[in-house]
C-alpha positions in Angstrom: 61.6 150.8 -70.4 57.8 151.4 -69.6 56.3 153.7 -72.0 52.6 155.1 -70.6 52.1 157.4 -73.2 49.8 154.9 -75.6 46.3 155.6 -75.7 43.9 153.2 -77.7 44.2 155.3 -80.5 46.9 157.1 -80.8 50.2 158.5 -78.3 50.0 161.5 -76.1 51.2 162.3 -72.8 53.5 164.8 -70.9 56.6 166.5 -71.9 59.3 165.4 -71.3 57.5 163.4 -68.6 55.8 160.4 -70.9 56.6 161.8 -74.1 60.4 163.2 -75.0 62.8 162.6 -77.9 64.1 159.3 -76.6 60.3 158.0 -76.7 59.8 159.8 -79.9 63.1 157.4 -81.5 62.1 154.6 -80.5 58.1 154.7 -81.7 59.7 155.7 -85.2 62.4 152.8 -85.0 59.3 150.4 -83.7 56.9 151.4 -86.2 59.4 150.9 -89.1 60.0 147.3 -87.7 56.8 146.7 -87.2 55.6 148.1 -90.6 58.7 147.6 -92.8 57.4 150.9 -94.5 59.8 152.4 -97.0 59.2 156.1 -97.2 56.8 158.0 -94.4 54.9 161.0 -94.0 56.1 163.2 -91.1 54.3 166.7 -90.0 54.2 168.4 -86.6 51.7 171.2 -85.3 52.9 174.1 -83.8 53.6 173.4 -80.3 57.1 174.6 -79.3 58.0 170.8 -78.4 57.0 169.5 -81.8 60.2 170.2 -84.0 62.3 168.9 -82.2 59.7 165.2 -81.5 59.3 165.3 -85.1 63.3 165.0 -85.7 63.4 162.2 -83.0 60.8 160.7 -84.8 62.1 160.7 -88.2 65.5 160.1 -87.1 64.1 156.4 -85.5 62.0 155.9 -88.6 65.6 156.0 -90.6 67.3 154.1 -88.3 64.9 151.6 -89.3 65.1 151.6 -92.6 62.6 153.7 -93.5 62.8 157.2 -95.5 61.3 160.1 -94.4 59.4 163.0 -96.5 59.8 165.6 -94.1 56.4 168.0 -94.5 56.9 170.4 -91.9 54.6 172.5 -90.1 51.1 171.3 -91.1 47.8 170.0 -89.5 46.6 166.4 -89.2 44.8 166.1 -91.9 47.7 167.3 -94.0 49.6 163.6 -93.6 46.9 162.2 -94.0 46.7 163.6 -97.4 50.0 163.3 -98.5 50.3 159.5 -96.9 47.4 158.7 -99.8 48.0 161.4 -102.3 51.9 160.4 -102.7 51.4 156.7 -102.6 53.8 157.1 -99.1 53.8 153.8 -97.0 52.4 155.5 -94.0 52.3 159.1 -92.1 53.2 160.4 -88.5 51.7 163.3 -87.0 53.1 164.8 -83.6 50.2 166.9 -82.0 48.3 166.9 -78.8 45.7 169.0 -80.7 43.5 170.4 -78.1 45.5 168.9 -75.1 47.1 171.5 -72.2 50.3 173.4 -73.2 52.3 170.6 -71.5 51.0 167.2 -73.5 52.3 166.7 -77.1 51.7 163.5 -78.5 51.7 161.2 -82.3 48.7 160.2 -84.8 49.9 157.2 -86.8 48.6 156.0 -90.1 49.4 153.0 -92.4 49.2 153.3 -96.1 46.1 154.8 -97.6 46.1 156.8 -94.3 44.4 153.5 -92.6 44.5 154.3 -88.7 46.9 152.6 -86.7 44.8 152.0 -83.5 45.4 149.1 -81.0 43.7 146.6 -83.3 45.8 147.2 -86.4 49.5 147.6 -85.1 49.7 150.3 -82.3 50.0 147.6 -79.6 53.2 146.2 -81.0 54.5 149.1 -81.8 54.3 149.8 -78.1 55.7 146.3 -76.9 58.5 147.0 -79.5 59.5 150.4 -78.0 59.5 149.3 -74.4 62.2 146.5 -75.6 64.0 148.1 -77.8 65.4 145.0 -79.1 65.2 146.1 -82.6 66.2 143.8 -85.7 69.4 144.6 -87.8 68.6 146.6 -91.3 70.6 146.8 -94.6 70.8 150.7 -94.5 69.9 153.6 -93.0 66.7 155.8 -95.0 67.0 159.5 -96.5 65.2 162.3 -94.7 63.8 165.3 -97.6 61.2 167.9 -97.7 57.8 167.6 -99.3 56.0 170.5 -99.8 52.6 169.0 -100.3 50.6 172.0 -99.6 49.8 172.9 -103.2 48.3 169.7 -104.0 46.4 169.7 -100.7 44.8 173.3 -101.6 44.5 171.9 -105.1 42.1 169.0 -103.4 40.1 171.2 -101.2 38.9 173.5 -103.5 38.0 170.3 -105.7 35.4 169.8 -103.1 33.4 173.1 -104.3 32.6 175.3 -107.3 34.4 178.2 -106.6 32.3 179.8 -109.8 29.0 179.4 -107.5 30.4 180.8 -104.8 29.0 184.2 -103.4 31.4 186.9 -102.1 30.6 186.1 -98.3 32.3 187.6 -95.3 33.8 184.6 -93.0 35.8 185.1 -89.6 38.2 182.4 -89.4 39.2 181.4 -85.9 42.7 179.6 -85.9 43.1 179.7 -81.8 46.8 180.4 -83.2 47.2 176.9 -84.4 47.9 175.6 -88.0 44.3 176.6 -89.5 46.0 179.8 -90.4 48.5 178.7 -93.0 45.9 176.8 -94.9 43.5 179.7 -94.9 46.0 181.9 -96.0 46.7 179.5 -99.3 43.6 179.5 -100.0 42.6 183.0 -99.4 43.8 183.6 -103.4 41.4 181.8 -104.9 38.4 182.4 -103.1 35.6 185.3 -103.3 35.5 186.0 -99.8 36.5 188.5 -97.2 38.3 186.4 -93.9 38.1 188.7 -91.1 41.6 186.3 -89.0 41.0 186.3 -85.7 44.3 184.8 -83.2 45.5 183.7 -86.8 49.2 183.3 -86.2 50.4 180.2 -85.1 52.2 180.5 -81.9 52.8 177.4 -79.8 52.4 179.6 -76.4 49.0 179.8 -76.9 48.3 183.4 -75.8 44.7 183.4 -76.4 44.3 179.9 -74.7 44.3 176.3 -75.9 42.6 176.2 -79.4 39.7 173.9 -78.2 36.0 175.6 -79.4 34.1 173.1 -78.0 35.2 175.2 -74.5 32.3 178.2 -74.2 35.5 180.2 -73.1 37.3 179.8 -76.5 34.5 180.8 -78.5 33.6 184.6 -77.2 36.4 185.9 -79.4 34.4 184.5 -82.7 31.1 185.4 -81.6 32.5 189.3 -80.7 34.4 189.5 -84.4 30.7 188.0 -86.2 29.2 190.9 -84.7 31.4 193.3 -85.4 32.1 193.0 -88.8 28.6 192.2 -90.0 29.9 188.4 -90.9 27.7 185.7 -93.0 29.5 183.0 -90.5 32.1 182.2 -88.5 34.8 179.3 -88.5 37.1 178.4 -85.9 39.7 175.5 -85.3 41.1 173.3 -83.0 45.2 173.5 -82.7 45.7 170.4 -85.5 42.5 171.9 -87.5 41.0 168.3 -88.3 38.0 169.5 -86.6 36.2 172.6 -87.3 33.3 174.7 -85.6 30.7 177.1 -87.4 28.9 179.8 -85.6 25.9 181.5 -87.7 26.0 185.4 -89.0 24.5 186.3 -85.5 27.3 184.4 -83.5 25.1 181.4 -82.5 27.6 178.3 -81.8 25.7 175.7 -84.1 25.9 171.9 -82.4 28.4 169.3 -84.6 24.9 166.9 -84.8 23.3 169.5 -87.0 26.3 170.1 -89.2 26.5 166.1 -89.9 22.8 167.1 -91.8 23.9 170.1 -93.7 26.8 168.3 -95.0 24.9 165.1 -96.3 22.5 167.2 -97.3 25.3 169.1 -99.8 26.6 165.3 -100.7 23.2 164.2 -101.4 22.6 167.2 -103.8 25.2 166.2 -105.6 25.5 162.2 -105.7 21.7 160.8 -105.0 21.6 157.1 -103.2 24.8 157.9 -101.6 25.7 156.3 -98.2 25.8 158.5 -95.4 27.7 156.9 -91.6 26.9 159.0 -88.6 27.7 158.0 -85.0 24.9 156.3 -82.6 24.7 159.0 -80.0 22.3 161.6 -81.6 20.9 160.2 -84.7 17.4 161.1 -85.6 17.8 164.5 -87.6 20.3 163.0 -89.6 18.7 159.4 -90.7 15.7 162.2 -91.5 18.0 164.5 -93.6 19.8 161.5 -95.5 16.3 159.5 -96.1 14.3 162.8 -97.3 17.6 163.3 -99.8 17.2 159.7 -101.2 20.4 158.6 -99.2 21.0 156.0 -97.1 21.9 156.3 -93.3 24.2 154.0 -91.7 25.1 153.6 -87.9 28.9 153.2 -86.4 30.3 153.4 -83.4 31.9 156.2 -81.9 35.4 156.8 -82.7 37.4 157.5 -86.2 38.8 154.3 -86.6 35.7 152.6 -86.6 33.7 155.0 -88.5 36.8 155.0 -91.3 36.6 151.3 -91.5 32.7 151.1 -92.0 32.7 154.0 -94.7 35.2 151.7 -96.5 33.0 148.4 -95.9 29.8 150.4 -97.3 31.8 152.8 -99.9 29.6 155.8 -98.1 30.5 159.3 -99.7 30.7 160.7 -95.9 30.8 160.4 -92.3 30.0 162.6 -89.6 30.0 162.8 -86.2 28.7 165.4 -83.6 32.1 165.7 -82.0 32.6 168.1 -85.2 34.9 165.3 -87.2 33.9 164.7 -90.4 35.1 162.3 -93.0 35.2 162.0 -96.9 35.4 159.2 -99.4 37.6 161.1 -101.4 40.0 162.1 -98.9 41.2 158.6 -98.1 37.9 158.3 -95.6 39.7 160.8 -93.4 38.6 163.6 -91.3 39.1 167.2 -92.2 38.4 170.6 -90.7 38.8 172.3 -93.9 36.3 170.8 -96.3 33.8 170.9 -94.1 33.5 174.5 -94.1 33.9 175.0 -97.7 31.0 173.1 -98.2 28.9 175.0 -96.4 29.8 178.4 -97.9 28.8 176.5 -101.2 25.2 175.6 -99.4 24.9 179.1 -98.2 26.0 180.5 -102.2 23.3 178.4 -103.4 20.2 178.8 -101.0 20.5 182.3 -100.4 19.5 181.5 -96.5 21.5 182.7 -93.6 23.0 180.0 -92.0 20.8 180.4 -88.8 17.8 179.8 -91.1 19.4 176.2 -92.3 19.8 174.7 -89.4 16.7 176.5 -87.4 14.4 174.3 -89.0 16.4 171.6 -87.9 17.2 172.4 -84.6 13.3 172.6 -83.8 12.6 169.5 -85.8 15.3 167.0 -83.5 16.1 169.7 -80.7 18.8 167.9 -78.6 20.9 168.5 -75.6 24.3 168.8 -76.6 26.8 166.7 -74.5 26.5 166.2 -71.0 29.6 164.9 -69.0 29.5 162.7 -65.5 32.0 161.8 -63.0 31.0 158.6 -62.0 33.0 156.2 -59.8 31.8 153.1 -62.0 30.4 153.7 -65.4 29.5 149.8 -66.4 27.3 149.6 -63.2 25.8 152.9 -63.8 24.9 151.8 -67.3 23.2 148.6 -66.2 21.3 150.6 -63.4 19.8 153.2 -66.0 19.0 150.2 -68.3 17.1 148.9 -65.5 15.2 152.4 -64.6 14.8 153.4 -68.3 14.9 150.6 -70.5 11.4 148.9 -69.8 9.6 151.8 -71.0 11.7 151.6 -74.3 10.7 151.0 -78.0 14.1 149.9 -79.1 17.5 149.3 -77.1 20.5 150.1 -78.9 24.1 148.9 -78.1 25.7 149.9 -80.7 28.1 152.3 -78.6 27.1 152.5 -74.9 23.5 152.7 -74.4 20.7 154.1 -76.4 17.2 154.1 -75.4 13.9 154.8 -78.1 11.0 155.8 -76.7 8.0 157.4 -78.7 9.2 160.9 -78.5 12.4 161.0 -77.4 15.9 159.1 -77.4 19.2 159.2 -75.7 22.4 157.4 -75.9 24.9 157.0 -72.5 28.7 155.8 -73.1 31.2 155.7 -71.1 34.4 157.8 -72.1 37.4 155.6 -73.6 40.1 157.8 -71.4 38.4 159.2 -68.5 36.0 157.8 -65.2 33.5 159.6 -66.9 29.1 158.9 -68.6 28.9 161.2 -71.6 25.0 161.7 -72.3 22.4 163.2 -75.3 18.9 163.1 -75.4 17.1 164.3 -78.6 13.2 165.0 -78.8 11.0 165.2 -82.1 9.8 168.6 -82.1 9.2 169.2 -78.4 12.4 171.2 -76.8 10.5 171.1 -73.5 10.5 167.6 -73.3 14.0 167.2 -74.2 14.8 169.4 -71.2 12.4 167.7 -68.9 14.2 164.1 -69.8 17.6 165.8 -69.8 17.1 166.6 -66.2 15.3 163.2 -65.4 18.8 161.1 -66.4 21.0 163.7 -65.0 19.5 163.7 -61.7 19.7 159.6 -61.9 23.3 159.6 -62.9 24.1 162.4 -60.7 23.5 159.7 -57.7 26.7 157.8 -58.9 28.8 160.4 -58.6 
């Protein structure tokens, strides 16, 4: 059996197309062969298809040995916590997170909540499921619930003083995805006043795929800031391990300039502190962390390799512009609800709007945002912009892609893991014009590979 639903890190494909229940049994039944776990974490989001994945799932995982503590509905982030909090042998998440209404798809982790990416098992876990020539076990393992949710809100609020905290008004965004639940947990022992916007979870999506980094999906936020006088707004995508802020006046703050704020909040905190951010807009940040007394460190792109350098370094946080943020003490996993909650502590102590934190910053580092390209061959487009660009240069940078210094301005090119596709940021120091003028510039040159 061919199975094209592996990506390089993690499953997702079509239902019942490339992903259905018989696919779901046999990645449980592989990844208990291949990880002999004993007891694993299981959670689905709410798409309609996820129950019933998650019991194919589980039911594999026993078949293989393996017993299952069966957490229910939940977002990412949520197996990830109970996989470390509970001392489990490893988690499975089905989600497609902010995939179309037809994709579902699994997010694998070990024990610790390690990733489980090509590298660290997810190939064989593949070969094994295509054979399904799976070895003999002694017995069959038990399937029961854990409710881990009041030891996750329990961790979360860990993350702030709630005595510090001012009685702010926050719209909260759930696109009608999981963020909802957690909010509504929460809501008790927090000072503010959620205005819920699309808060019920409903795996039809009526309001549209939960995915804010669409301008589409973010009108709705922007409308409910400006009608009920808010200090910010907060909105999810369907599996809520990323998060999105918008400022009291509904501006839609970049991911880049979040990665500052929340070293910044670390920093205040923990002095000398590590701080990982991506390669692909970086100067705001190393300038946040090194002004704060951190220190800044550069990974590549991607969560399993900016979870594994946060372990090698012991960094207290990692961000990354795609609005993913990770935390030492949440097993170096992302979440979409810390970050937040630490930025309503900011705002509590500062008495600034948000607009006026990051204003400063946005006119110190202005940057483009993300720019996507079709291109019909990314590698040779690379190596022609390194030969157009790159003699001019201060400093080359092939961490991820490429990333070209110049006096002024930067920019990073990659090319996407999944699609035919250049992704593209320029930053400037203090100069927004020039940033557009070079913005243009590279488009227009990769616009000829098209």
């Amino acid at each position: 059996m061919q199975i094209d639903c592996f990506k390089a890190y993690d499953v997702r494909g079509r239902v019942p197309e490339q992903l259905n229940e018989d696919v779901a049994w046999r990645i449980g039944r592989a990844y208990a062969a291949h990880f002999r776990p004993r007891t694993v974490a299981v959670g689905y989001d709410i798409r309609e298809t996820s129950p019933a994945l998650a019991d194919a799932l589980s039911r594999g995982l026993q078949a293989g040995g393996a017993d299952v503590r069966d957490i229910g509905l939940c977002g990412t982030e949520e197996v990830y916590f109970a996989t470390a909090h509970f001392g489990l042998d490893g988690g499975i998440m089905v989600t497609a997170s902010h995939n179309p209404i037809e994709y579902n798809g699994l997010k694998l982790v070990q024990k610790d909540a390690r990733p489980v990416s090509g590298d660290s098992g997810l190939h064989n876990i593949r070969r094994l499921a295509e054979a399904g020539d799976f070895p003999d076990v002694p017995q069959t393992g038990q399937r029961e619930a854990l409710d881990s949710r009041p030891a996750f809100i329990e961790h979360l609020l860990g993350y702030v003083d709630t005595a510090a905290l001012k009685p702010l008004r926050i719209v909260v965004n759930a696109g009608n995805g999981g963020a909802g639940l957690v909010i509504d947990a929460l809501e008790p022992h927090l000072p503010f006043e959620f205005i819920k916007v699309h808060h019920e979870p409903d795996g039809r999506f009526p309001n549209g795929i939960p995915n804010p980094l669409l301008p589409e999906r973010r009108q709705a936020t922007i409308d409910a800031i400006r009608a009920h006088d808010a200090d910010l707004g907060v909105s999810w995508d369907g599996d809520f391990d990323r998060c999105f802020l918008f400022d009291e006046q509904g501006g839609f703050i970049e991911g880049y300039y979040i990665v500052g704020l929340l070293a910044q909040a670390f920093l205040a905190k923990h002095p000398g502190e590590k701080i990982v951010h991506d390669p692909r807009l970086t100067w705001n940040t190393i300038d946040v962390v090194t002004r704060a007394g951190g220190v800044p460190i550069q990974s590549k792109t991607g969560h399993a390799f900016i979870k594994e350098r946060m372990r090698q370094e012991d960094a207290i946080y990692g961000g990354e512009m795609s609005a993913h943020h990770y935390f030492r003490d949440f097993a170096y996993c992302d979440s979409g609800m810390i970050p937040w909650l630490l930025v309503t502590e900011l705002l509590s102590r500062q008495d600034q709007p948000l607009s006026a934190l990051v204003a400063e910053r946005q006119a110190a580092f202005p940057c483009s945002g993300e720019i996507n390209f079709r291109v019909n061959d990314a590698a040779f487009c690379l190596k022609a912009i390194e030969r157009e660009f790159g003699p001019a240069a201060q400093s080359i940078d092939r961490t991820d892609g490429l990333g070209l210094a110049f006096d002024d301005w930067r920019c990073n090119i990659r090319a996407s893991n999944t699609e035919p596709l250049l992704r593209l940021n320029v930053e400037a120091r203090g100069d927004a014009e020039l940033m557009r003028r070079q913005t243009e510039r590279l488009s227009r040159f990769i616009e000829r590979f098209g």
